[in-house]
C-alpha positions in Angstrom: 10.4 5.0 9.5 10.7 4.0 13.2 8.3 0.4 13.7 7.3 0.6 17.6 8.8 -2.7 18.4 5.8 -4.4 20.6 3.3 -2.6 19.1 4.6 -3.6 15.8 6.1 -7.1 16.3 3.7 -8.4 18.4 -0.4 -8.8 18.6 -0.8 -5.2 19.8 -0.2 -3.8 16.7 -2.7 -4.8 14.9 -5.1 -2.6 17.2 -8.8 -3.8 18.1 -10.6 -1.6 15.3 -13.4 -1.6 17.7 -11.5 0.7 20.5 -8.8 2.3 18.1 -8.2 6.0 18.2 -8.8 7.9 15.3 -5.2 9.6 14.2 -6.6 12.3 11.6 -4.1 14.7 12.5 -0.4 14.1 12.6 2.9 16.3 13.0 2.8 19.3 14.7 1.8 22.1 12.6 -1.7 23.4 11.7 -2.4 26.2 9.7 -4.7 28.7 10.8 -8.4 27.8 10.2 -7.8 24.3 9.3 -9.7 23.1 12.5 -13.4 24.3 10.8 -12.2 23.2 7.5 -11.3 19.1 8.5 -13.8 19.2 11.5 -15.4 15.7 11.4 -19.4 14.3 11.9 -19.7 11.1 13.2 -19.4 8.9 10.5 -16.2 10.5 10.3 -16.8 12.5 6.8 -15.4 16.0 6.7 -17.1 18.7 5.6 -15.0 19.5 2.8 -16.4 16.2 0.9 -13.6 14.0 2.7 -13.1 11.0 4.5 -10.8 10.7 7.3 -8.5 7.6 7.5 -7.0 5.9 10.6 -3.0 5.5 10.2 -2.2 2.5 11.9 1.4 2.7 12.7 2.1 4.2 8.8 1.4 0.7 8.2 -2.2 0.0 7.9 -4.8 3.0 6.6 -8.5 2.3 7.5 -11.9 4.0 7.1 -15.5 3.3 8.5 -18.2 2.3 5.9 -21.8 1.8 6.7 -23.5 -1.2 6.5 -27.2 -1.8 7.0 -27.0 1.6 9.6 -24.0 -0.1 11.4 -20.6 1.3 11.0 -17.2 -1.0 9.7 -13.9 -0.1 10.1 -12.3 -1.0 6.7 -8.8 -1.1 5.3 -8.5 0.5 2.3 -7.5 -1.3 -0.5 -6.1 -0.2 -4.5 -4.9 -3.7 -5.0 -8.1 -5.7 -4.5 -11.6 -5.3 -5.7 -14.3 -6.3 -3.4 -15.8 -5.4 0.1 -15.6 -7.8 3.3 -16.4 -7.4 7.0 -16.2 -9.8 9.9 -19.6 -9.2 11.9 -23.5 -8.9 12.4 -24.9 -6.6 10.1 -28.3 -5.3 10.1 -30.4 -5.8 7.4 -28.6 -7.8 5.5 -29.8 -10.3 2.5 -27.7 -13.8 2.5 -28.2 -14.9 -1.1 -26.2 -18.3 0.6 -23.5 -18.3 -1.9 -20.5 -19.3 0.2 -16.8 -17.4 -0.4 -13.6 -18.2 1.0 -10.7 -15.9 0.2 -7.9 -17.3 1.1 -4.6 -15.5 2.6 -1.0 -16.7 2.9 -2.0 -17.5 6.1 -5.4 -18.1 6.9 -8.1 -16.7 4.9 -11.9 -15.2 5.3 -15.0 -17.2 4.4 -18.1 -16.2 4.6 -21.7 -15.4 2.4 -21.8 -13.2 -0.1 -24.8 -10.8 1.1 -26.3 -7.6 -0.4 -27.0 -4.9 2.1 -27.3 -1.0 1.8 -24.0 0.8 1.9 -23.1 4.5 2.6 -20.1 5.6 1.7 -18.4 8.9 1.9 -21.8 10.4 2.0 -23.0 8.0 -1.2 -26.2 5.6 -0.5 -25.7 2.3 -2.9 -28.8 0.0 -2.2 -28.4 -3.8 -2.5 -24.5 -3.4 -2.3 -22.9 -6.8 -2.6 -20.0 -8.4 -0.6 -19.1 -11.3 1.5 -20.1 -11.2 5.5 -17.0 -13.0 6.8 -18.5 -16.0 9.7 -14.9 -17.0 10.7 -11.7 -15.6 9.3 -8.4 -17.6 10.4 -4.9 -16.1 11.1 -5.8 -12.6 10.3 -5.4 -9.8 12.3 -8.3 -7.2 10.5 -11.7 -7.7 10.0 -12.6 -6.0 6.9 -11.2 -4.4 3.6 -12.6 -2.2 1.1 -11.1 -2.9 -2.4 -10.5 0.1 -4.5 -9.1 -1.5 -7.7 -10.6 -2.4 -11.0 -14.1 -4.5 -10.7 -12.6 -6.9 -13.8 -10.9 -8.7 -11.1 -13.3 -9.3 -8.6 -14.4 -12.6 -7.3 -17.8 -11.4 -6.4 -19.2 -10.5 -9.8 -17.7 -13.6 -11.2 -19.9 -15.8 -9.2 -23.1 -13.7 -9.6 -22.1 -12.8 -13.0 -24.0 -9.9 -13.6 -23.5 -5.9 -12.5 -26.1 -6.7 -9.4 -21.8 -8.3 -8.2 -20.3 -4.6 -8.9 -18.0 -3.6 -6.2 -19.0 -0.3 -4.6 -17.4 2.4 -6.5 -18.4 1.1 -9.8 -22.5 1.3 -8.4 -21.5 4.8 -6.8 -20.2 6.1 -10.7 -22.5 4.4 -12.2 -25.5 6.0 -10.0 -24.1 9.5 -10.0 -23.7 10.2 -13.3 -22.0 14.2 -12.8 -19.6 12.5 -10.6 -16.3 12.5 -11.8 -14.8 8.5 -12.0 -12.3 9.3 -9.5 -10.8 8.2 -6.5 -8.0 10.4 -4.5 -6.2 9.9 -0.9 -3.8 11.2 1.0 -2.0 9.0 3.5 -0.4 10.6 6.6 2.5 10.0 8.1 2.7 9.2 12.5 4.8 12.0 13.7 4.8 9.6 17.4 7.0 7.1 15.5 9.7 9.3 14.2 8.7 13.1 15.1 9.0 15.5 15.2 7.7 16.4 11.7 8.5 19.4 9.9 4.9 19.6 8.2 2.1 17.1 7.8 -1.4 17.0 7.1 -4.9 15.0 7.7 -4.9 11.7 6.4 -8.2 11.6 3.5 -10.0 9.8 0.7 -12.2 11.4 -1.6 -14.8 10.4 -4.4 -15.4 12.5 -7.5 -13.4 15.8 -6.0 -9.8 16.9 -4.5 -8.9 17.6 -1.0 -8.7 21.0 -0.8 -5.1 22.6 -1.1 -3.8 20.0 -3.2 -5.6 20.8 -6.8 -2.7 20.9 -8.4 -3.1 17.0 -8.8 -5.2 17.7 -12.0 -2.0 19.4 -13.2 -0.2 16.6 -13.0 1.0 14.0 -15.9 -1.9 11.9 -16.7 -0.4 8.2 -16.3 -1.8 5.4 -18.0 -3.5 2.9 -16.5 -2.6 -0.3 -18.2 -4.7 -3.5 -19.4 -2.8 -6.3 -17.9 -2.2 -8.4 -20.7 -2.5 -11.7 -19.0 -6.1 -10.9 -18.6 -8.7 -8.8 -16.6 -8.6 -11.5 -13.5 -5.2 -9.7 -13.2 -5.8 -6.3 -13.2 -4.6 -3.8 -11.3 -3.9 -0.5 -11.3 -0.6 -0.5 -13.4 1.4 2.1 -15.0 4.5 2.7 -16.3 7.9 4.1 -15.0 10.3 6.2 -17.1 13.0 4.1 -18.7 15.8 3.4 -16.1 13.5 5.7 -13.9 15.0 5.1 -10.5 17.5 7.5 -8.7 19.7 5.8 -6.4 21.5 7.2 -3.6 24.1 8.2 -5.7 22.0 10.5 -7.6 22.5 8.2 -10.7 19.7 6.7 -12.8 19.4 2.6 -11.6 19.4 0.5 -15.3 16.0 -1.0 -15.4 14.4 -3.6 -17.5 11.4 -5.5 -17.4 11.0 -9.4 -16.6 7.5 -9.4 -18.4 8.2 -11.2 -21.8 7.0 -9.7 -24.5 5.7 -6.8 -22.8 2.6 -4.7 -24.9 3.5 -1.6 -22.9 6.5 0.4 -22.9 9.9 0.1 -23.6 12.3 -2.9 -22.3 14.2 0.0 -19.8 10.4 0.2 -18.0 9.0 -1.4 -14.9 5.5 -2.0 -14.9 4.7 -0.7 -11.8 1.4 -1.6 -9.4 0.4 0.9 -7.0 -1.2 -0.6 -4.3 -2.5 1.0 -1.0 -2.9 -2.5 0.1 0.8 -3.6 0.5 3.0 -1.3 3.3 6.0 -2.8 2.4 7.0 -1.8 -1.6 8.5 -4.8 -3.9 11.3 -4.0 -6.2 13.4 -6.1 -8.3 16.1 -7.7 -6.6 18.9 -5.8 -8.5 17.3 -2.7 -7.9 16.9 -3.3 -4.0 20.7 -4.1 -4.5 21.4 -1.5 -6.2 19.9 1.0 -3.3 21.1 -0.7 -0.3 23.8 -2.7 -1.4 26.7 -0.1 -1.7 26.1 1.4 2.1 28.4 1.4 4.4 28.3 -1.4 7.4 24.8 -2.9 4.9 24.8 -6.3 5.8 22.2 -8.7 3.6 20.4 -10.7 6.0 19.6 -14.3 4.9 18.0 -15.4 7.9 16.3 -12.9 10.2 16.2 -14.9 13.5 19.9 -14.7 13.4 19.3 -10.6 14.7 16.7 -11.4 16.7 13.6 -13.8 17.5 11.2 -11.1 16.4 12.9 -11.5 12.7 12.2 -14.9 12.5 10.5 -16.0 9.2 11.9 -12.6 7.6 14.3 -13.5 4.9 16.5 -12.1 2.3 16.2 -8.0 3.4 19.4 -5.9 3.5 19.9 -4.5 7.5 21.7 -0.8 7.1 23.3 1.9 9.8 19.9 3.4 11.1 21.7 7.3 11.4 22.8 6.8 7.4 20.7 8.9 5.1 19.4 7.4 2.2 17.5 9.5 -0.9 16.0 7.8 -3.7 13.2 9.1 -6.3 11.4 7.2 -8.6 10.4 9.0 -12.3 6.6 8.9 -13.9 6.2 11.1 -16.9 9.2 13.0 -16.3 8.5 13.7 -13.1 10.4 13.1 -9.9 8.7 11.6 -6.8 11.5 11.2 -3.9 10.3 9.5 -0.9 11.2 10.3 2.5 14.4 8.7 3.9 12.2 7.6 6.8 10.0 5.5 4.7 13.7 3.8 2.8 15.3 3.0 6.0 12.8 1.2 8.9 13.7 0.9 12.8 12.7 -1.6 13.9 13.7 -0.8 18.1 14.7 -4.2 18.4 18.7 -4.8 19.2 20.8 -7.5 18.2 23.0 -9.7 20.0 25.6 -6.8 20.7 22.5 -4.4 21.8 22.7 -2.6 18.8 19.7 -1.3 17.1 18.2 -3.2 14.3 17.4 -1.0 11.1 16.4 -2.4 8.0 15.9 -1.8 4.4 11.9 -0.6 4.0 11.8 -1.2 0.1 12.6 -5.0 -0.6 13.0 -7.4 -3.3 9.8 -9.0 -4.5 10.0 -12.8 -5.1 11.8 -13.7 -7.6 8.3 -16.5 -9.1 6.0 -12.8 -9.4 7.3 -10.6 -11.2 7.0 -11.3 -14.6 4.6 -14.3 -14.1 1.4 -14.1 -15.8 -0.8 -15.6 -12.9 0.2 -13.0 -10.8 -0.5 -9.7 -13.7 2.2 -8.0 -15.4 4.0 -6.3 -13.2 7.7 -5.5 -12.2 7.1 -4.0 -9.1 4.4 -3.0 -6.5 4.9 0.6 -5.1 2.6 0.4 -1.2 2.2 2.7 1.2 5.7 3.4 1.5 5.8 5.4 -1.4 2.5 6.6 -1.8 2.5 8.3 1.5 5.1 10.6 -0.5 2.3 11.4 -2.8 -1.5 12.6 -3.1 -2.7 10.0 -5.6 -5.8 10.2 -8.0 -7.3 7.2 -9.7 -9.5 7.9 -12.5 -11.4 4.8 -13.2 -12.4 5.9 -16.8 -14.2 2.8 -18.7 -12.7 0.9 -15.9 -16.1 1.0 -14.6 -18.1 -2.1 -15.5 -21.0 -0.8 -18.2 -19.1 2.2 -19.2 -20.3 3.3 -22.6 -18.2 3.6 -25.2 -17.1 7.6 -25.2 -15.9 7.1 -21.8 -11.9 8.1 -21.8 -9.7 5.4 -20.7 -8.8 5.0 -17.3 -5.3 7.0 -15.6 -3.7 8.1 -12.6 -2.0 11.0 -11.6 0.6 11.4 -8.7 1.3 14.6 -6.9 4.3 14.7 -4.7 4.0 15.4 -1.0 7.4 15.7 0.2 9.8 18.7 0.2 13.2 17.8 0.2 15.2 20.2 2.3 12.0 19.2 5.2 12.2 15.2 4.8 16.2 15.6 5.2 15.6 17.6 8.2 13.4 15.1 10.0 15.6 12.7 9.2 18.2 14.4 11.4 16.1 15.5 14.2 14.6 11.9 14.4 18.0 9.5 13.4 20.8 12.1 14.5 19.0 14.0 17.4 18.7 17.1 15.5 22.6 17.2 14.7 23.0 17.4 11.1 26.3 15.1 10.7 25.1 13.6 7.1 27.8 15.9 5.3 30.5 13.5 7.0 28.9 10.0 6.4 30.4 7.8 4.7 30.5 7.7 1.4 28.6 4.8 -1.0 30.8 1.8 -1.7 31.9 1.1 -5.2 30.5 -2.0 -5.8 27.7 -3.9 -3.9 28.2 -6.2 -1.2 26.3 -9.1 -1.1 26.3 -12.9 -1.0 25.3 -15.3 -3.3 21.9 -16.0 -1.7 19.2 -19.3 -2.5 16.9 -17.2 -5.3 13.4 -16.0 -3.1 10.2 -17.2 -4.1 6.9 -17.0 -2.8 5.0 -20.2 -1.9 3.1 -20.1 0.9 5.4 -20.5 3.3 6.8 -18.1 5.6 10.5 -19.1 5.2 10.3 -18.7 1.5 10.3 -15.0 1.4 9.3 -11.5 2.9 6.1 -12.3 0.7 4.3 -11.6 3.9 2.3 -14.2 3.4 1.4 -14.4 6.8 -1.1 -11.8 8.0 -1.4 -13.6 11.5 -0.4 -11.2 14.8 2.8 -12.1 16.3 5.3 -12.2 13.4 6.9 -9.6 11.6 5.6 -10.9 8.4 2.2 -10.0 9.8 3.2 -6.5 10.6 5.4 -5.3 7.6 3.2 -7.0 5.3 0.1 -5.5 6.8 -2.5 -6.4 4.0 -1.0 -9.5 2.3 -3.8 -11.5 0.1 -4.2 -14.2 -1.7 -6.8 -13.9 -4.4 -8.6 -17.1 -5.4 -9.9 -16.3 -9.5 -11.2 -19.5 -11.2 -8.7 -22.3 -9.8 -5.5 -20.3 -9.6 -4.5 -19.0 -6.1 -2.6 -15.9 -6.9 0.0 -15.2 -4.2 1.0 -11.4 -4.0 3.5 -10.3 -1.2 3.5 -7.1 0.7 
């Protein structure tokens, strides 16, 4: 993954939503008679039943919802619940209950409202969320949260389904709708093209983007109760035992740091998939474990000391950008590889001796998260770094708030995106300039080199980790972590890093 160093490092990236260009379409090839089959209206549904998302960057995946007849570019959002947008809507209904939610750096505060919402070609009257008067530090101006409604701040203060977030109303109002969410996240051939193949970037409710129905093929995952409670939840499932290959081709030992864990084996992470978080969160031995045994891999305590940009960014491995990297992660038997594009991240920045900065894409998650109950049980958080190696479908089941009691319980299902022989061949024509010299790279070191390091935690600061914490433009932070939050449930911030 290549990160366009101004637009990326600096305010630029973060694009004014109002003036951004639409990129539905990435890559290079389309098949014939695609162009009538994703051909958009102006509210930016397809005609096949599909919603076409924005990539920002591959960091940052919006969509437009309608509020009041006004249109609101919107970040989509597995890993929180409710809807906010900075901006005058029409027709809206303060109800004058204030709402601050609070981000590692800055938050959004505002009036929870009620407005009518389309969506995806749904109508949901008297939709609920919180019209942002001043947000602080943050470079978006809305999200849409896609995850479980147990955990959302909004019902909890109206305390009744008139709070529901906007998927629950949609199921609950269309009845022969499936309880399903899917999407399909692109990838920007103008940072690392090339690509071999790619396709439209898409969200659906209730049905499958065309072409990829073998989804409802695939393992049904389960989607877990957290069992520190539903404030918690998230959408959570379960990773084979030891079900990471590393580089070497060899199964990465695994256990859990959730004590007494009510799912699964001690050999599986409890994994979050989020679409909220760009940069994915593993356990620090398992980052290690990845990165550590490259060649020339230096850990990076302290990234000012490679360049001002990389101030604040701390504890990441830096790797040889032209070194191949190949790692697959296991649901249900299944492999999912990811693209060594999305493992290994240029950043186009050089260090002191003008040589290009590349870094490690999957890092380790704070050592205070995982495995602390304020923040869920989880191990780690796969973002969009992984899941743009997937289609993914989210079936809320009795998820939904009112679900009667024959409803199945909720799952997910994961189809994988990627061909291998094709992501090692954009690898080369992108890192190696089309000349395949991988065969002759150097091969893993025996043991891992690192340092003893200061143990990472997240606490609101943005020397105390790559928790992101820090949405603000100008800071790399900001950028890798594109969606960072901070939820605020009863009088508990929880801190998550992206």
């Amino acid at each position: 993954m290549r990160v366009p160093a101004r637009s990326f490092f600096l305010s630029t990236f973060l694009l004014s939503y109002a003036t951004a260009v639409q990129l539905d379409l990435v890559g290079l090839k389309r098949e014939p008679g695609l162009r009538s089959l994703y051909r958009r209206d102006d509210s930016g549904v397809f005609g096949n039943g599909s919603l076409a998302l924005q990539n920002f960057g591959d960091l940052l995946y919006s969509c437009n919802v309608t509020l009041g007849g006004k249109d609101f570019p919107v970040i989509i959002d597995t890993g929180s619940v409710d809807l906010w947008v900075l901006g005058d809507v029409p027709e809206t209904n303060n109800l004058s209950l204030p709402l601050t939610l609070p981000f590692g750096k800055g938050a959004a505060e505002g009036f929870i409202n009620t407005v009518q919402m389309e969506f995806n070609g749904f109508t949901i009257p008297d939709q609920a969320y919180m019209n942002a008067i001043a947000v602080q530090d943050i470079a978006f101006t809305g999200i849409i949260g896609l995850g479980p409604s147990s955990a959302s701040p909004i019902r909890a203060m109206l305390n009744d389904s008139s709070g529901d977030p906007a998927l629950d109303r949609i199921f609950r109002q269309n009845m022969s709708t499936p309880n399903t969410l899917t999407f399909l996240l692109s990838r920007n051939a103008t940072l690392e093209g090339p690509l071999v193949d790619q396709f439209f970037s898409q969200l659906t409710i209730g049905t499958v983007v065309p072409g990829f129905e073998a989804i409802q093929d695939s393992p049904k995952l389960p989607a877990l109760l957290d069992q520190f409670g539903p404030s918690t939840q998230h959408w959570t499932t379960l990773l084979d035992p030891n079900g990471i290959i590393g580089p070497d081709g060899q199964q990465i030992s695994t256990t859990t740091s959730i004590p007494n864990p009510t799912d699964g084996t001690p050999d599986q992470l409890h994994v979050v998939l989020d679409s909220g978080f760009s940069v994915p969160q593993l356990p620090a031995y398992v980052a290690d474990a990845i990165y550590g045994r490259i060649p020339g891999a230096e850990f990076i305590e302290d990234g000012s000391t490679l360049h001002p940009e990389l101030a604040g960014f701390v504890n990441f491995w830096r790797i040889p950008c032209e070194y191949e990297v190949n790692v697959s992660f296991v649901f249900a038997g299944q492999e999912y590889p990811v693209s060594p594009l999305d493992l290994n991240a240029d950043t186009q920045l050089p260090d002191i001796n003008a040589k290009r900065i590349c870094i490690a894409f999957f890092q380790q998650i704070a050592d205070n998260i995982a495995g602390n109950p304020e923040f869920g049980a989880l191990d780690m958080i796969l973002g969009m770094g992984f899941l743009r190696n997937t289609y993914s479908l989210f079936n809320f089941g009795d998820f939904v708030d009112g679900s009667p009691d024959n409803v199945a319980d909720p799952y997910i299902q994961l189809l994988s995106t990627v061909d291998k022989a094709k992501m090692h061949r954009e690898f080369v024509v992108a890192r190696l300039g089309g000349k395949d010299t991988t065969g002759s790279q150097p091969a893993l070191l025996p043991s891992i080199q690192k340092p003893a390091v200061t143990p990472q935690t997240s606490g609101g600061s943005a020397t105390s980790g790559n928790s992101g914490l820090d949405t603000g433009v100008g800071s790399v932070a900001a950028s890798f972590n594109a969606v960072c939050r901070t939820s605020r449930r009863g009088s508990v911030n929880r801190r998550l890093k992206c």
